[in-house]
N, C-alpha and C positions, 0 to 999 in steps of 0.2 A: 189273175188278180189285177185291181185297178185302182191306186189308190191317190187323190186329189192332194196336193204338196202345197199347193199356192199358186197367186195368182197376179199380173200385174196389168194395171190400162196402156193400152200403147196408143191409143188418140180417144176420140171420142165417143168412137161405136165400136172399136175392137179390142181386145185384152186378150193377154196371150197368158194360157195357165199350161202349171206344173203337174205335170202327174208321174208316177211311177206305177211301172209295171212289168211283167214279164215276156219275153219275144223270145221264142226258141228256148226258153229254160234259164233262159239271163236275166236277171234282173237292169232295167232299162227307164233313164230319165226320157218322159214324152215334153215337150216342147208345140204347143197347138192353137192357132188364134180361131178367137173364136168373136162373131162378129154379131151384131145388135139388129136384128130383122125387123122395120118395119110391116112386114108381108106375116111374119110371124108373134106380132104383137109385144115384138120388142125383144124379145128371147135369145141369149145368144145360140146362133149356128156353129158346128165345127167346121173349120176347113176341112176340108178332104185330104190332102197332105199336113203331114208333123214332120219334125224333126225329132227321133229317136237316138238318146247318146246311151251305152253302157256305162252303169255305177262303175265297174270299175276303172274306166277314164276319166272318170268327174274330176279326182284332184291333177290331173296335166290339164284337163279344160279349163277348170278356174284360174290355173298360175297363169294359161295363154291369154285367160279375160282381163285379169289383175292388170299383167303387164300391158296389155292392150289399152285398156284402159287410161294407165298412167301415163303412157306416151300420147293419148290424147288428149290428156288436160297439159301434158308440157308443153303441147301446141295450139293449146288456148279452142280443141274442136271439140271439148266436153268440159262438164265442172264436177269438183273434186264430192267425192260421196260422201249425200249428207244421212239422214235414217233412211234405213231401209225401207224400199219402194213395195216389197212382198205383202200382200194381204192375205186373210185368211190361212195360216200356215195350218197343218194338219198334223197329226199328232204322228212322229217317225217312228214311235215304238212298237208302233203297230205293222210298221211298213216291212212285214215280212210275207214269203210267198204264200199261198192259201189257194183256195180254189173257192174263195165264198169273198166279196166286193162287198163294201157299205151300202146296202142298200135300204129303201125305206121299208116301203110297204107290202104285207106278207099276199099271196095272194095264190090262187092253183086255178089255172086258166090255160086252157087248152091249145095250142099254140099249131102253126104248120109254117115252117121255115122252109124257103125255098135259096137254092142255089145263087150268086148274083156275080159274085169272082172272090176265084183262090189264089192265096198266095204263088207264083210263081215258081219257087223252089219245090211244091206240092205234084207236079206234076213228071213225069208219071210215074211216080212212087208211091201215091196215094190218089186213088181214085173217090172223091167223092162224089156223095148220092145228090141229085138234082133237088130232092126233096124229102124232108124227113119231119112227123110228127111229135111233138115235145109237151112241157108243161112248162110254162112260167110260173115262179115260184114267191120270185121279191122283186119289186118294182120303182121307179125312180121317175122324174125326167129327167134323169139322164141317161138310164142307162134300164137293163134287167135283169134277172137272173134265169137263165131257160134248163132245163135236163132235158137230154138228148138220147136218143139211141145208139149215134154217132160223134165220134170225135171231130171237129172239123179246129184245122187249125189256128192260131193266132192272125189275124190281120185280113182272116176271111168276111167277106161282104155276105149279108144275108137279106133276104124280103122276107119279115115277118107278117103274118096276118093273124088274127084273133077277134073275138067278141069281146066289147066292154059292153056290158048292159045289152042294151037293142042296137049297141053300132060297132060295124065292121071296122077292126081297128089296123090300118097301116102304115107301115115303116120301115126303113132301111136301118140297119144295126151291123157294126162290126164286131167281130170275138177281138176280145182284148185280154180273155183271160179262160182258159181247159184245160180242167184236170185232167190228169197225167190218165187214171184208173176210175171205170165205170164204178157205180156203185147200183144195186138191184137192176143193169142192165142200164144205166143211163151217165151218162157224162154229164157234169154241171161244167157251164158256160156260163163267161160272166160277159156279156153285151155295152155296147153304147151306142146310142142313138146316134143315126150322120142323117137321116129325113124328116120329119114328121109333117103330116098333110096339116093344116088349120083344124081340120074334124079332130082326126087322131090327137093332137096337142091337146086340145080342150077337155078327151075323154080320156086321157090319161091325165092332166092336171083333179078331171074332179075324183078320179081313182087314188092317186098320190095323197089327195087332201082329206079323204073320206077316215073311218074311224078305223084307227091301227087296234 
């Protein structure tokens, strides 16, 4: 599960957003900037690294931010808090585990996910397959929804390939979020985009915007 919390500008082309989600079965604050691409028509990219905290350290983090913070407006290197800088908040009542992401648009599109790197801890406890054939089911840009044959873990990298229309569609996507238990033989995967080619972008904006 992946679920978008807020978001704040940290200069002019980058902003750094809130999400939560689950890592190993914890629920887990993401911390992720994401930068404004000329190359990709303005869009923001994700970094490649976040900064992952578990909810249940959130209140020792905030008391070390608080204090942190006050010691630096007593020394005149910050100014005292005025409204809050958070945009877009998202609704927390929903912010419980699931194995299904907010996404938009419905869609059943054949998919072949290839291998790109697994989590570290995965190895050699779990052998994943190089390559395995899927369905995407809901679709974003930011993210998708795929069933799988195969379980592949949280924070694994994947090369997605598919057909939109008449164009060959590619991308790099990380699991951010698999069910625990297959259902008729398939695991649902909730994905987020870390590539998109200019092509792929475009054919997936006019998929996203076409008729739900």
């Amino acid at each position: 599960m992946k679920k978008d919390l807020g978001r704040v500008s940290r200069n002019d082309s980058e902003e750094i957003r809130l999400s939560l989600r689950e890592v190993r079965g914890e629920l887990c604050l993401e911390l992720r900037v994401y930068t404004r691409s000329a190359h990709h028509g303005g869009t923001p990219i994700p970094d490649p690294e976040a900064i992952v905290v578990p909810v249940r350290i959130l209140p020792d983090l905030c008391r070390v931010l608080e204090q942190s913070h006050d010691r630096l407006v007593k020394e005149g290197l910050a100014e005292k808090a005025g409204e809050p800088a958070t945009l877009c908040l998202g609704d927390l009542q929903a912010a419980t585990p699931n194995t299904h992401s907010e996404l938009g648009t419905s869609v059943k599109l054949p998919v072949q996910c290839y291998l790109l790197k697994a989590p570290p801890d995965t190895w050699p406890a779990k052998t994943l397959p190089g390559h395995v054939a899927g369905e995407i089911r809901d679709v974003t840009s930011g993210g998708a929804e795929v069933w799988l044959p195969e379980q592949f873990p949280i924070s694994t990298h994947l090369a997605i390939l598919m057909r939109i229309g008449e164009m060959t569609f590619r991308a790099q996507a990380e699991v951010v979020g698999a069910a625990p238990h297959p259902k008729d033989g398939h695991y649902c995967h909730n994905l987020q985009w870390l590539s998109l080619s200019p092509q792929a972008e475009a054919a997936l904006s006019k998929l996203v915007a076409g008729p739900r």
